[in-house]
C-alpha positions as CSV (number, residue, x, y, z in Angstrom):
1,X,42.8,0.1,-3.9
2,X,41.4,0.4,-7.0
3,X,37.6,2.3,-7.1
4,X,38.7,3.6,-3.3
5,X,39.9,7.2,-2.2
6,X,42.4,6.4,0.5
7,X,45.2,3.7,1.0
8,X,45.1,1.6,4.3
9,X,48.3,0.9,5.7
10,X,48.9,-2.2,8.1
11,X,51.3,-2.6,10.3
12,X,53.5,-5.7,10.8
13,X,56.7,-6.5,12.5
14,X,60.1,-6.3,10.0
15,X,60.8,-10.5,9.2
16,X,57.1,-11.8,9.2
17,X,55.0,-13.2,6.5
18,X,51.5,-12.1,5.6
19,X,49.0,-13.0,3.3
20,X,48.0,-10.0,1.3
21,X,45.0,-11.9,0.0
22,X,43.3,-12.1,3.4
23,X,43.4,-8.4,3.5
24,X,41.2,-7.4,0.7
25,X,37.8,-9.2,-0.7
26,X,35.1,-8.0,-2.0
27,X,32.0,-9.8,-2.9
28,X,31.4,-9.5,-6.9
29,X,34.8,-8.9,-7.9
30,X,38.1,-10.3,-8.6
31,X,40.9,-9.2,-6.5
32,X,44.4,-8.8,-8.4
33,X,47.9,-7.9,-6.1
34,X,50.2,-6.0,-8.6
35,X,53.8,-4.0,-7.4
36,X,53.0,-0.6,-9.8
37,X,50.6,1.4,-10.2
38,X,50.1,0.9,-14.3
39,X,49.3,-2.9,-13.0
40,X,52.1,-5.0,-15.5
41,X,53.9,-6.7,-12.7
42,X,51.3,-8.8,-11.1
43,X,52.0,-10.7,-7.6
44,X,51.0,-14.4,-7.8
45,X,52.2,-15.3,-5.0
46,X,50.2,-13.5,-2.2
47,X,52.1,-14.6,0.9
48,X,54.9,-12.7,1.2
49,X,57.6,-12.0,3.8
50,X,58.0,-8.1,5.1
51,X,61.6,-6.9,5.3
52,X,61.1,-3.1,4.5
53,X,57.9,-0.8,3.4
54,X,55.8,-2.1,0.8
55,X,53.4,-0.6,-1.3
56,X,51.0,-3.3,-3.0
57,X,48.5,-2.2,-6.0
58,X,45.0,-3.4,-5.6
59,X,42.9,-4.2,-9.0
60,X,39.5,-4.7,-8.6
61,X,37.6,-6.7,-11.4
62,X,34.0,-7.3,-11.6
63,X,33.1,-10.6,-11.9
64,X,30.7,-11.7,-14.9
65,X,27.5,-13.6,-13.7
66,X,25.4,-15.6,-16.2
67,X,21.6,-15.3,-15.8
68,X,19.0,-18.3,-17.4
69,X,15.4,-17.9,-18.1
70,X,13.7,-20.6,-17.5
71,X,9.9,-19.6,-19.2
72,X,7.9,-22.7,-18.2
73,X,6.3,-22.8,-21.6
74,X,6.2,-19.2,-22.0
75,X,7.7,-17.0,-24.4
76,X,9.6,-13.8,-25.2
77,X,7.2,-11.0,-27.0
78,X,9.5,-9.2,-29.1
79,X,12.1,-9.0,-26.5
80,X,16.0,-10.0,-26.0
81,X,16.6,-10.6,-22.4
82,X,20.4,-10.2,-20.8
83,X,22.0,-12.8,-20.1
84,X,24.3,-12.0,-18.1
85,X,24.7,-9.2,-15.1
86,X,27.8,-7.3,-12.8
87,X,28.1,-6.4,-9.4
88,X,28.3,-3.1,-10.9
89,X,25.0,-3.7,-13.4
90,X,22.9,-5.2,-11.2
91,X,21.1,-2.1,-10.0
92,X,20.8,-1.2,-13.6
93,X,19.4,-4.3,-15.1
94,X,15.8,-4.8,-16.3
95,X,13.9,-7.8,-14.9
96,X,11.6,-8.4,-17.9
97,X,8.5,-7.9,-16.9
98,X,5.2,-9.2,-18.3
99,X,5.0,-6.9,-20.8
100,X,8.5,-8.7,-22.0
101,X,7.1,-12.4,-21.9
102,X,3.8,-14.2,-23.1
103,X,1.9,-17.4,-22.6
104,X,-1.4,-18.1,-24.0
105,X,-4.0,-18.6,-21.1
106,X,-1.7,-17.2,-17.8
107,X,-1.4,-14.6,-16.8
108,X,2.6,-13.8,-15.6
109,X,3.2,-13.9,-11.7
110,X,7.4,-12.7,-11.7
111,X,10.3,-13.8,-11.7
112,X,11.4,-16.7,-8.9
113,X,14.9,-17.8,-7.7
114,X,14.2,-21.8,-7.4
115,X,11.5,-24.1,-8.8
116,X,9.0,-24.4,-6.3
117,X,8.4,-20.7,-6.3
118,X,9.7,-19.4,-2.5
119,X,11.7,-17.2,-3.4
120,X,10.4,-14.2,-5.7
121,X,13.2,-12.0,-7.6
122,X,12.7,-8.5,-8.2
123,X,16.1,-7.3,-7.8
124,X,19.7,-8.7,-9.2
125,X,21.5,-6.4,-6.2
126,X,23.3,-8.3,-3.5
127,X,23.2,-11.3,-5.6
128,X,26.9,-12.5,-6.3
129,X,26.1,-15.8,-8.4
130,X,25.0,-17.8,-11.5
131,X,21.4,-17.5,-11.2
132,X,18.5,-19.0,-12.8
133,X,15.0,-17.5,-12.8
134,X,12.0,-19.0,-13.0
135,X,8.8,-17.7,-14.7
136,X,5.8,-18.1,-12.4
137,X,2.2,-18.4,-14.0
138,X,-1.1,-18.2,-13.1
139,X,-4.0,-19.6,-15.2
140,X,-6.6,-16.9,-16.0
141,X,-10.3,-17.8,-16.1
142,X,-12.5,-17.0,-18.7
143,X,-16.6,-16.9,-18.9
144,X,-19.0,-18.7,-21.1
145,X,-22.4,-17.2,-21.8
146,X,-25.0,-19.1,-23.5
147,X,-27.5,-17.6,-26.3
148,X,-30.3,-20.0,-25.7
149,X,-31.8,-18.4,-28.4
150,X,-35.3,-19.1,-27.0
151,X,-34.4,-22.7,-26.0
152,X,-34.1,-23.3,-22.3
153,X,-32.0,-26.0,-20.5
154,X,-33.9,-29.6,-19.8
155,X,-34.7,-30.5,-16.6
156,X,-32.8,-28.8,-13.4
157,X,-29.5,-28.6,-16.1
158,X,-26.7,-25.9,-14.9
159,X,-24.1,-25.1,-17.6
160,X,-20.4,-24.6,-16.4
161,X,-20.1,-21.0,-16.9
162,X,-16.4,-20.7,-17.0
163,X,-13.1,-22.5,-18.2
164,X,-9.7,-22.0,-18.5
165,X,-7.1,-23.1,-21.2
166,X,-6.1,-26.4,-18.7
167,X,-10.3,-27.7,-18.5
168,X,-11.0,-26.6,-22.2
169,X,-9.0,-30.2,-22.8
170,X,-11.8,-32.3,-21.7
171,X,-14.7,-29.8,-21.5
172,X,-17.8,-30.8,-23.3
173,X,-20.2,-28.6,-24.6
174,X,-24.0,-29.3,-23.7
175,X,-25.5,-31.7,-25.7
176,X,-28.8,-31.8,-27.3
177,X,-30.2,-33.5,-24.4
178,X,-29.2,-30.7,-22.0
179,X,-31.6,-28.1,-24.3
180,X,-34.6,-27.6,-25.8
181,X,-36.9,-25.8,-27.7
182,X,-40.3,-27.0,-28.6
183,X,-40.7,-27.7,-32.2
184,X,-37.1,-27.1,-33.0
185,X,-33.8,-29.5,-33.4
186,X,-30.9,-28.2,-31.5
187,X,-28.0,-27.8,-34.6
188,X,-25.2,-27.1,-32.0
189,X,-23.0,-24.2,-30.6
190,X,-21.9,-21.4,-32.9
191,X,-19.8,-17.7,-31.9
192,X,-20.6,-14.6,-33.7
193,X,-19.7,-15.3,-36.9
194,X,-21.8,-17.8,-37.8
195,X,-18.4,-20.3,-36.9
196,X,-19.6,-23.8,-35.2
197,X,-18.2,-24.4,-32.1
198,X,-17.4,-28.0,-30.9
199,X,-14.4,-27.7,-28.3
200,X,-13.0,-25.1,-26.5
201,X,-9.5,-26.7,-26.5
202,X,-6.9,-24.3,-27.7
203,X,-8.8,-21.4,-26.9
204,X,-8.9,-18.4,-24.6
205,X,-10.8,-15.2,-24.0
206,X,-14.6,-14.5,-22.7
207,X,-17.0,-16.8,-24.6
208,X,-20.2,-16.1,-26.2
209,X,-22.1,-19.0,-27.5
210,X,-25.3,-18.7,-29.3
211,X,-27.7,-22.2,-29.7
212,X,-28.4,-22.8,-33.8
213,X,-32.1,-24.2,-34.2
214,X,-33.8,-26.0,-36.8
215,X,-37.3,-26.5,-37.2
């Protein structure tokens, strides 16, 4: 055998047949019968009849397994990802990790074998397959904090105080109704830079928003 230290010699009664591909599998690799030890004359045929001592040359070959990333809207930060593994790689191989893959809003949860998430992949050892992995995300929340600006909210009024990029679709600012300042017209939302701010779709990160007044 091929890779192995020692022969194994079987028996078997002079005039019988045996199959000499029932004696050696390995998971991961691709089992080739050959008559010498330089492996040119290979044995296709693998059930053979016995009628004196036979000596049969074993060639293991690894079998190549692909591997596809499915990202789920994510993406690769500067990073080319192996595509395909080895019995022999597998305890080698890097599992990109979320340093290795980006989406705007989520934070990255690993690497799963199956859509729905049960089965979480860390290693490629003891896998002998095609295998698809799946990138599991989790939606990070972000705070709002509101410069009143010495406004205060109208009535009993509770601001939401967080979003995340999913709400920021259909989240509405409070209106001019929902603050006041004596004396002053409310002018709208604006972030540190004097930029006016009138959605929060698209966006991400920790939110300041300070009230603009006119008098």
């Amino acid at each position: 055998l091929s890779n192995q230290t020692e022969n194994e010699i079987t028996d078997i009664e002079s005039g019988s047949s045996i199959n000499i591909a029932d004696k050696v599998k390995l998971d991961g690799y691709n089992v080739k019968f050959y008559e010498d030890a330089n492996y040119s004359k290979q044995i296709t045929d693998t059930e053979i009849v016995i009628n004196s001592d036979v000596t049969v040359y074993v060639k293991l070959e690894a079998i190549t397994y692909s591997i596809t990333y499915k990202l789920n809207d994510g993406r690769w930060n500067n990073y080319s990802a192996n595509t395909y593994y080895t019995v022999e790689t597998a305890n080698i191989l890097y599992i990109p990790g979320a340093d290795c893959i980006l989406r705007d809003g989520y934070t990255f949860e690993g690497w799963y074998k199956d859509a729905d998430y049960t089965e979480k992949i860390t290693s490629l050892v003891g896998l002998f397959e095609d295998i698809t992995l799946y990138a599991k995300w989790e939606v990070i929340n972000y705070s709002i904090e509101y410069k009143l600006n010495e406004g205060t909210w109208a009535d009993t009024f509770i601001p939401i105080e967080s979003y995340t990029i999913e709400s920021a679709v259909d989240f509405r600012l409070p209106s001019s109704d929902k603050i006041i300042r004596e004396g002053f017209v409310f002018e709208g939302w604006y972030d540190n830079t004097g930029y006016a701010i009138d959605s929060l779709d698209g966006r991400t990160g920790d939110l300041t928003l300070y009230a603009k007044w006119r008098d």
